[in-house]
C-alpha positions in Angstrom: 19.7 -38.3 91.9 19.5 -34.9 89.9 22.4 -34.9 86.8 22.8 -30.9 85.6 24.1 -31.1 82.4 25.9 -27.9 81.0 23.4 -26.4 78.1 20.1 -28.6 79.0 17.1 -27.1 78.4 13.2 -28.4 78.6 12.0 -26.7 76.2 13.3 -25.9 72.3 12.4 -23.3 69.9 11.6 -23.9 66.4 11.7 -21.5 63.3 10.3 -22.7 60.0 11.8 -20.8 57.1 10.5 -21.0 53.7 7.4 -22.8 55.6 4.5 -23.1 52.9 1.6 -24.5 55.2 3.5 -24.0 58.4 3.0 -27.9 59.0 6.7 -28.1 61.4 5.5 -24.7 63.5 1.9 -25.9 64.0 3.7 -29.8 65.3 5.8 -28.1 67.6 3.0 -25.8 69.0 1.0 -28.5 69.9 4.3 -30.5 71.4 4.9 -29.8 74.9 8.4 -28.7 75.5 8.7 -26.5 72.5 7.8 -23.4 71.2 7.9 -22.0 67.6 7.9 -18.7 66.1 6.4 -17.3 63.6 6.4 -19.0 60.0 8.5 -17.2 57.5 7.3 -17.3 54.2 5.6 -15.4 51.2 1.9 -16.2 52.7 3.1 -15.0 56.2 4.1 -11.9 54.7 7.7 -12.3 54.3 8.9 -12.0 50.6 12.4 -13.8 51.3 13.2 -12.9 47.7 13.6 -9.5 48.8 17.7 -8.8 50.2 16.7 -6.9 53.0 13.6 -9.3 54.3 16.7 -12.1 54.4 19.0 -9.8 55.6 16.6 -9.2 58.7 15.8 -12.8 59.0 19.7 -13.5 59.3 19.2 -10.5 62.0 16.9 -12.8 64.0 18.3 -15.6 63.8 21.9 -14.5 64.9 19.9 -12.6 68.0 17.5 -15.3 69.3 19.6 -18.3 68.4 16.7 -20.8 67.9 17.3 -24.7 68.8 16.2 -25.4 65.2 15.8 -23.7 61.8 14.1 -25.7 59.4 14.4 -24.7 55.9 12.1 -25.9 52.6 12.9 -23.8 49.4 11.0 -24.6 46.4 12.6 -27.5 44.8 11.4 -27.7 41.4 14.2 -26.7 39.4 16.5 -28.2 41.4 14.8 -31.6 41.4 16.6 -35.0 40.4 13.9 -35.3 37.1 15.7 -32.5 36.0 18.2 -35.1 35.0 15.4 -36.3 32.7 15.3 -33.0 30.9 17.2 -32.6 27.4 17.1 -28.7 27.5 19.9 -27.9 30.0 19.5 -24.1 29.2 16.1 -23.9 30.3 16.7 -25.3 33.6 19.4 -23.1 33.8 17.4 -20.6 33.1 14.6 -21.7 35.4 17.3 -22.2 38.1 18.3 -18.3 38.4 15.6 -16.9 40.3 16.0 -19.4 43.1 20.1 -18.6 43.5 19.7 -16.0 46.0 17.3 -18.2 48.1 19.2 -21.2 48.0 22.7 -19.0 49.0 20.5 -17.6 51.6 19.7 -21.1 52.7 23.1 -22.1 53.1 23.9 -19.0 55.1 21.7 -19.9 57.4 22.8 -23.5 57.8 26.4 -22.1 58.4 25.1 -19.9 61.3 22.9 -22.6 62.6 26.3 -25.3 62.7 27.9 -22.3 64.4 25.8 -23.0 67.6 
């Protein structure tokens, strides 16, 4: 007996955001049942820095409605040692370029949960 379930797909579609060596898109490539697009990050071209490169990834990801978005900012500043560090203005200071990345981030976990 055949059960159709409401939503069920075979296959899934992956985008890796912030991807470095692309490890998650080159898994699901060689998985079969999913697909993956294109990395996003700095070495794939994509300077996510830059307001209107997120603003067009937010574009793409709103359109195609991927089955999963992984995200991997750089965690340096942000790391639990930092605890460890006496010079709280420095990390502070260290902190600020990666705002815009980590609100970008966030924005796309709250259109992710959305779907």
């Amino acid at each position: 007996m055949v059960v159709n379930l409401p939503n069920y797909t075979e296959t899934y579609t992956v985008l890796e955001i912030f991807a470095g060596r692309a490890t998650m898109t080159q898994v699901a490539r060689s998985r079969a049942g999913w697909r993956a697009m294109g990395p996003v990050d700095l070495y794939y071209g994509y300077d996510i820095r830059n307001a209107y490169t997120r603003l067009r990834i937010m574009e793409a990801i709103r359109e195609n409605k991927r089955d999963l978005v992984t995200l991997s900012p750089r965690c340096g500043p942000w790391s639990q040692f930092q605890r460890l560090n006496p010079n709280i203005d420095q990390i502070m200071l260290d902190r600020k370029p990666d705002l815009s990345l980590w609100r970008f981030a966030r924005e796309v976990w709250d259109e992710q949960t959305k779907h």
